[in-house]
Z-matrix of the N, CA and C atoms (Angstrom, degrees):
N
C 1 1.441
C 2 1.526 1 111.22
N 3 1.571 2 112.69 1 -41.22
C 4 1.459 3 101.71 2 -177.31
C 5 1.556 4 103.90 3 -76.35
N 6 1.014 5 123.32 4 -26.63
C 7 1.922 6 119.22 5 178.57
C 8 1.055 7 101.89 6 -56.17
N 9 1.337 8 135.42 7 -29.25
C 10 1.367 9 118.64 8 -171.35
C 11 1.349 10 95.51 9 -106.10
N 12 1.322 11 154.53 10 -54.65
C 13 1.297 12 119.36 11 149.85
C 14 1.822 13 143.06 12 3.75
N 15 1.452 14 103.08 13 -63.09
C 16 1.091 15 133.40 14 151.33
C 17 1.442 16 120.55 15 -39.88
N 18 1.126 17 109.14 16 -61.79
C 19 1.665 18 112.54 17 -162.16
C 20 2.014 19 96.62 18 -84.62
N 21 1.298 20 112.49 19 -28.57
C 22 1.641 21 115.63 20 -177.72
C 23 2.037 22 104.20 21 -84.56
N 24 0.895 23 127.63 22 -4.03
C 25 1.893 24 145.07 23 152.28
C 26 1.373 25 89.03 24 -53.23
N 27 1.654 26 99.37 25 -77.94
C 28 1.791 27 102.01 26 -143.84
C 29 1.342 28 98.12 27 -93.80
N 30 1.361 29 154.09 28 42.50
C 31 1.295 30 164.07 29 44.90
C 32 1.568 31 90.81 30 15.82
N 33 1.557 32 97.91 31 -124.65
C 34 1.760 33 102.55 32 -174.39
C 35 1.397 34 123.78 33 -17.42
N 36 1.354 35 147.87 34 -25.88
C 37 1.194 36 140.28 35 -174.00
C 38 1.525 37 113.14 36 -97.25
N 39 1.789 38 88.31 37 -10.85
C 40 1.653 39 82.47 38 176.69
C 41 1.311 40 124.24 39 -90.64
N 42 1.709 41 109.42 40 -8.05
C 43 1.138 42 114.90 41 171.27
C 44 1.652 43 118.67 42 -95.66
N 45 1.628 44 101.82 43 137.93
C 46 1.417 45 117.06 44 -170.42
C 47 1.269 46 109.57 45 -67.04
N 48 1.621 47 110.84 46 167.57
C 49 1.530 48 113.36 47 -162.84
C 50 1.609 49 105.65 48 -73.82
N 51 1.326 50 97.31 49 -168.85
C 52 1.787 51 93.38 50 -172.38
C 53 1.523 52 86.53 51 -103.73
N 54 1.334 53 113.26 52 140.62
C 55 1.793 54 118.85 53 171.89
C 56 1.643 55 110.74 54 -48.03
N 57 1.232 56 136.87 55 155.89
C 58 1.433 57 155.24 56 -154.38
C 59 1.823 58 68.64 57 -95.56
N 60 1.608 59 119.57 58 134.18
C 61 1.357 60 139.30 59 148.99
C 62 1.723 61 105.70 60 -122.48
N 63 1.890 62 93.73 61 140.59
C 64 1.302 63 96.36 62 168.60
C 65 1.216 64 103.65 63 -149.89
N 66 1.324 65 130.46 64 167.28
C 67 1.176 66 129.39 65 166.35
C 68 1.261 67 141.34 66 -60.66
N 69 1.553 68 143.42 67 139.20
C 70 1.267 69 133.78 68 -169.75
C 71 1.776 70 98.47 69 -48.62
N 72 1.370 71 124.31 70 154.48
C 73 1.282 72 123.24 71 162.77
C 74 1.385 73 111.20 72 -114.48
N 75 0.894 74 140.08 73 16.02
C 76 1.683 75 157.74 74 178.63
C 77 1.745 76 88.38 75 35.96
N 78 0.997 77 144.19 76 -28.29
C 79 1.677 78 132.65 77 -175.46
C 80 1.547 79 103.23 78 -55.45
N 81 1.287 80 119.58 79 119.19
C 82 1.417 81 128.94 80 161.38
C 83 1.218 82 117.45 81 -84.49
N 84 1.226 83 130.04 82 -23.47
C 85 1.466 84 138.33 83 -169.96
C 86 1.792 85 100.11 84 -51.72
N 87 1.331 86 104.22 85 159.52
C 88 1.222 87 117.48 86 162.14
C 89 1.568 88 138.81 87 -13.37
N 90 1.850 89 82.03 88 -76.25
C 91 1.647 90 104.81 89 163.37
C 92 1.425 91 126.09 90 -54.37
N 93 1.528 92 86.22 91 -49.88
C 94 1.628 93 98.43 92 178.34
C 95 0.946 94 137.82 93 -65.08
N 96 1.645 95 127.58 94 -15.28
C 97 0.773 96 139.71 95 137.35
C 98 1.949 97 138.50 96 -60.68
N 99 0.757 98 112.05 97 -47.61
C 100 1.266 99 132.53 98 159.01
C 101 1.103 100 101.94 99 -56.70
N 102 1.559 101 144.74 100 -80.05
C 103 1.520 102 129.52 101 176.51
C 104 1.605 103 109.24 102 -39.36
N 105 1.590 104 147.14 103 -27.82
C 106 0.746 105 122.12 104 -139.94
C 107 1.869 106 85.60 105 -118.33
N 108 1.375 107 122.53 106 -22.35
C 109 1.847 108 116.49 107 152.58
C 110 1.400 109 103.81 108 -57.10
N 111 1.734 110 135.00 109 -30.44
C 112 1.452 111 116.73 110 -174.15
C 113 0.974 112 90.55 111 -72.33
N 114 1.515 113 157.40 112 -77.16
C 115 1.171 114 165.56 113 -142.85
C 116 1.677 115 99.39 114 -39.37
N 117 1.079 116 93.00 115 -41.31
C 118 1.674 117 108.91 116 -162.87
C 119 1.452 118 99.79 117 -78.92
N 120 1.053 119 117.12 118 -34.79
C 121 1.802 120 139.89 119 -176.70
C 122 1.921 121 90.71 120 75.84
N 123 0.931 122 74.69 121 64.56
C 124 2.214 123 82.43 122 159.85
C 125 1.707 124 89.42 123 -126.92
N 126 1.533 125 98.03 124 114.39
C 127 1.089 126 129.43 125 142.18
C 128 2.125 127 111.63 126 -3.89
N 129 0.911 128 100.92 127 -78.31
C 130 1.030 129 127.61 128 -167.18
C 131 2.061 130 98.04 129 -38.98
N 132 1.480 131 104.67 130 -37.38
C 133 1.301 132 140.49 131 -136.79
C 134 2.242 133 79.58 132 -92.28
N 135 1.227 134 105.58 133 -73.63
C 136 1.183 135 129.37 134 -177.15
C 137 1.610 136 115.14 135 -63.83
N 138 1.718 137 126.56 136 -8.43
C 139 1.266 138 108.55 137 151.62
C 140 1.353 139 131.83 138 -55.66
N 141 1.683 140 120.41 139 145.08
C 142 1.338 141 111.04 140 172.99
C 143 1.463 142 135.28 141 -76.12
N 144 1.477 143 123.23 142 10.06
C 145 1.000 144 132.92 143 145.79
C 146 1.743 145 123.02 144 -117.11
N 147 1.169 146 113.93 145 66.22
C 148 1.320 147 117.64 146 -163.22
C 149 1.190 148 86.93 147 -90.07
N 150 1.171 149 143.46 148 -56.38
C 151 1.641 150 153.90 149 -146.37
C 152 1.700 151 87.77 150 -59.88
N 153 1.385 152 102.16 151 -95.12
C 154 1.139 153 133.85 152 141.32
C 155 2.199 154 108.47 153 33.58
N 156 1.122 155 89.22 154 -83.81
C 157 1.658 156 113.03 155 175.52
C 158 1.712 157 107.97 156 -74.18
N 159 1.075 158 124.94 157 -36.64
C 160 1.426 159 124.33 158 -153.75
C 161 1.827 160 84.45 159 -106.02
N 162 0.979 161 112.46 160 -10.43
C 163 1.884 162 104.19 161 166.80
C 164 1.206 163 121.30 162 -89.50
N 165 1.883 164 121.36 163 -31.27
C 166 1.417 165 126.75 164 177.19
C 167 1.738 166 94.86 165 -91.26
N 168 0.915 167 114.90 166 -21.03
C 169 1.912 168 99.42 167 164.51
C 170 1.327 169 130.22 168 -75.79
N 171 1.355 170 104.80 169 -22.07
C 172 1.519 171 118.87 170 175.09
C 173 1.572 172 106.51 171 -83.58
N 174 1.439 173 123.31 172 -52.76
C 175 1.185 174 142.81 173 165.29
C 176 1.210 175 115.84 174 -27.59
N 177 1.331 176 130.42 175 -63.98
C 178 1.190 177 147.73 176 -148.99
C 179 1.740 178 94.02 177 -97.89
N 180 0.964 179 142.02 178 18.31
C 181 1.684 180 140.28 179 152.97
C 182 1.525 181 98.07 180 55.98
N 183 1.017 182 125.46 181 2.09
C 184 1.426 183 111.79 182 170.54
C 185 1.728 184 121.40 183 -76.22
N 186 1.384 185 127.09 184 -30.85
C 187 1.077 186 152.04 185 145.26
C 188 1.486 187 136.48 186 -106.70
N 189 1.407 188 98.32 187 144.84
C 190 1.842 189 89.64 188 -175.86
C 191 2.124 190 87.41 189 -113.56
N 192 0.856 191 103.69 190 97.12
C 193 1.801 192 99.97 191 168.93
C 194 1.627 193 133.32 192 -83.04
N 195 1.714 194 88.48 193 23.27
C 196 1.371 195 115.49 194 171.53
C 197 1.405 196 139.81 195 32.09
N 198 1.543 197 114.96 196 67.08
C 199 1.289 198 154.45 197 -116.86
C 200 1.442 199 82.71 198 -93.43
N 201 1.490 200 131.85 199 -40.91
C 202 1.585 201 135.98 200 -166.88
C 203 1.588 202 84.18 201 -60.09
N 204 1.498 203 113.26 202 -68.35
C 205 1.845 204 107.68 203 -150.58
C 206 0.820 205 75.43 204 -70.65
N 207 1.259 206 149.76 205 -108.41
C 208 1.651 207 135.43 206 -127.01
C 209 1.327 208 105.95 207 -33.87
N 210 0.909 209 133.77 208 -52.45
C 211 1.651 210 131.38 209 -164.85
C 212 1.856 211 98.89 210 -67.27
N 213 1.113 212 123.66 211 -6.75
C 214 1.372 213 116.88 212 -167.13
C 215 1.503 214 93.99 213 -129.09
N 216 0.930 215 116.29 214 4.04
C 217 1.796 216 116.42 215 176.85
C 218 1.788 217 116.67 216 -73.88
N 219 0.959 218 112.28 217 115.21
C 220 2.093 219 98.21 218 177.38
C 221 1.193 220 112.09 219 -110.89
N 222 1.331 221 125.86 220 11.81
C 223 1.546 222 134.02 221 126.72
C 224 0.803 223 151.90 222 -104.93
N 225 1.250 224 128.25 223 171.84
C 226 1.853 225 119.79 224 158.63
C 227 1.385 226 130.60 225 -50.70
N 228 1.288 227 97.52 226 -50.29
C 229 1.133 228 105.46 227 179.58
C 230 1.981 229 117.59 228 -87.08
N 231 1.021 230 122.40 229 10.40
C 232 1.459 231 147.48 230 142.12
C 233 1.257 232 106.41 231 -70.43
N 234 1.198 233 138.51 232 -61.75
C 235 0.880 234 121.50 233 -172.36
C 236 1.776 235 129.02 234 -80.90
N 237 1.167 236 101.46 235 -40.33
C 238 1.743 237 109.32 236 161.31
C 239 1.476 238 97.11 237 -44.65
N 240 1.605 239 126.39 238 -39.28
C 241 1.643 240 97.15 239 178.19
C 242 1.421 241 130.51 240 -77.03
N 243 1.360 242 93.79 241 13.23
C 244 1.031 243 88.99 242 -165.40
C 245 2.216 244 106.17 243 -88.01
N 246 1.014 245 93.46 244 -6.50
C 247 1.526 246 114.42 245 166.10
C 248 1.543 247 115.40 246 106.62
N 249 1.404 248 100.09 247 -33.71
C 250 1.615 249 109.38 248 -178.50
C 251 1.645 250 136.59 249 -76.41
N 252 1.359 251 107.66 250 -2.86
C 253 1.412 252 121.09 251 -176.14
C 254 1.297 253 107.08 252 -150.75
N 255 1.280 254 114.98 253 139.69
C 256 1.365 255 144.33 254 155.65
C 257 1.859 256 110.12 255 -36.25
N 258 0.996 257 89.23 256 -56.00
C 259 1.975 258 99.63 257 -156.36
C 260 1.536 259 116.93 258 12.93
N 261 1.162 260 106.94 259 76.40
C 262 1.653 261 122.89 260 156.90
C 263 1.727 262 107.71 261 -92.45
């Protein structure tokens, strides 16, 4: 009885966590975006000038870092497809 105790532990620990899910936040804006990579916990999401940076990059027509998918992404890995962010 305890082996299988035992053996159903190191089972569970071997499996990885479940990815961070959240809901689309439909806000494209700046903030809203950026609050919604923190949500996600992407890095990227949780700088203190995220708003800030991700408005003069969008602004400035040199990049589009595609504020729709990100804002509609409920993962990480949704959102990295989305091409414009890292979010590790």
């Amino acid at each position: 009885m305890i082996r299988y105790a035992i053996a159903a532990l190191v089972a569970l620990e071997a499996c990885p966590p479940a990815p961070v899910t959240i809901p689309d936040s439909g806000d494209t804006s700046p903030a809203g975006v950026c609050a919604h990579l923190a949500a996600l916990t992407c890095a990227e999401g949780q700088a203190p000038n995220c708003a800030a940076v991700f408005a003069h990059a969008q602004d400035s027509g040199l990049t589009d870092l595609k504020p729709a998918c990100l804002a509609s992404a409920t993962t990480k890995e949704a959102a990295r497809k989305c091409g414009s962010v890292q979010c590790k």
